[in-house]
C-alpha positions in Angstrom: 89.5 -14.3 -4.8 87.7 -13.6 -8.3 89.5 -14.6 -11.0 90.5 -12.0 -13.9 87.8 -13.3 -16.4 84.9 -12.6 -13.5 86.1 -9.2 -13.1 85.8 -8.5 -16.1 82.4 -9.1 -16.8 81.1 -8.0 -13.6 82.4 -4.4 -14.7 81.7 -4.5 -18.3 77.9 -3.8 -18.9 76.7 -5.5 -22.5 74.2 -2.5 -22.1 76.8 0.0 -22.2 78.4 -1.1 -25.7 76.3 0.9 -28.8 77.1 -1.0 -31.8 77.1 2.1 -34.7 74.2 2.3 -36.8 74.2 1.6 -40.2 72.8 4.3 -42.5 69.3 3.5 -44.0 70.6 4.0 -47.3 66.8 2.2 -48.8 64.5 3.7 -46.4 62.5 6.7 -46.9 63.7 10.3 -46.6 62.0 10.9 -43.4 64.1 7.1 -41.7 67.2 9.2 -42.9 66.5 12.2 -41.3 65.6 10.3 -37.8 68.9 8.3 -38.4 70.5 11.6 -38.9 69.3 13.1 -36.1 70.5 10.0 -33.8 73.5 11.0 -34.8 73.4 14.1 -33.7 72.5 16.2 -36.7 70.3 19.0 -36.5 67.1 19.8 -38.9 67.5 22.9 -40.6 65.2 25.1 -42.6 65.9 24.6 -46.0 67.9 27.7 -48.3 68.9 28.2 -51.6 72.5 27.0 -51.7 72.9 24.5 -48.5 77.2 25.1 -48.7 76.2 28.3 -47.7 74.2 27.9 -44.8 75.9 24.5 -43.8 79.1 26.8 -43.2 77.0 29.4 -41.5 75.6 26.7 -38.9 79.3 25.4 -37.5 77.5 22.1 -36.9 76.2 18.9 -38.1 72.9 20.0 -40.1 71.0 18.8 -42.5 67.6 19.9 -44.8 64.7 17.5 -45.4 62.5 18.8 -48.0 59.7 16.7 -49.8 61.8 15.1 -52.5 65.1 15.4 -51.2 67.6 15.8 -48.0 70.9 17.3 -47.9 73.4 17.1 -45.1 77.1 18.0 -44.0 79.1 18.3 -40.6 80.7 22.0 -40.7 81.4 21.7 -36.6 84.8 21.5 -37.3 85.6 22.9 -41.5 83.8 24.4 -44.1 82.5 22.6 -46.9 85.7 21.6 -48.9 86.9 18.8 -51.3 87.7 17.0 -47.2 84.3 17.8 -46.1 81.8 17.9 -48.9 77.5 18.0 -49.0 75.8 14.8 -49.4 72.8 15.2 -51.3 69.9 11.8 -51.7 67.1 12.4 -54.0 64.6 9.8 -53.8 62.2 9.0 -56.3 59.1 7.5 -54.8 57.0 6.1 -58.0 60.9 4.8 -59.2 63.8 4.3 -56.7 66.4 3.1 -59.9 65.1 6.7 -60.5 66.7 7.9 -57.3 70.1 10.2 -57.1 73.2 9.8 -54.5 75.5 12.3 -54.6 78.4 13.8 -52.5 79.6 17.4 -53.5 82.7 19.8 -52.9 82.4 23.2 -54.1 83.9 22.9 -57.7 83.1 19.0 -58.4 81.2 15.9 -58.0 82.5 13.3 -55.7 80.0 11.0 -56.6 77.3 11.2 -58.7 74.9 8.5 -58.4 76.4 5.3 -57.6 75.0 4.4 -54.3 78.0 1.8 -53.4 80.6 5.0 -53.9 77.8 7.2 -52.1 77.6 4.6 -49.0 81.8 4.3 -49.0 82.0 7.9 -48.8 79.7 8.1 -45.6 81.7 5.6 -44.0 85.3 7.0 -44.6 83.7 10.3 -43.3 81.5 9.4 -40.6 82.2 5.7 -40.2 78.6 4.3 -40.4 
């Protein structure tokens, strides 16, 4: 007879266990938006007010435009002070240049402090 350790390992698969990623907080715009879409955010075209059309999507979305990339998961609220936009401006020629920001309707969460921008993420999504 097996014993309980053997068991064990024949049914549990190392394959099957999906460490979570972390978020490429110092790659380019275009490694966060692949990252993003792992995660199973969906590229949207990009508007003038991304609350707006965020709420109107009911899903995890996100806009990549040339200098900067804004995303939000409205599958389950609206954007509120719970669930705000995260918005990363990157500044290729100067990346101390670069802004990280998380935003509820009336205020800044963060404003450019990439530790408190990072800490955010996690205690939202848990990356």
């Amino acid at each position: 007879m097996k014993n309980l350790k053997d068991s064990i390992l024949e049914k549990l698969k190392v394959d099957d266990i999906i460490l979570t990623k972390e978020f490429p907080i110092d790659g380019t715009l275009e490694d966060i938006a692949k990252f993003l879409e792992g995660q199973e955010f969906v590229r949207i075209k990009s508007g003038s007010i991304p609350s707006i059309i965020f709420n109107e999507n009911n899903k995890r979305v996100f806009i990549n435009r040339p200098r900067d990339l804004w995303f939000a998961d409205t599958s389950e609220k609206d954007i509120c002070e719970d669930n705000p936009v995260f918005y990363i401006h990157l500044n290729k020629h100067n990346k101390s240049n670069s802004n990280f920001s998380v935003y509820a309707p009336s205020f800044n969460i963060v404003n450019n402090n990439k530790k408190e921008f990072l800490e955010e993420l996690n205690k939202r999504f848990g990356w």
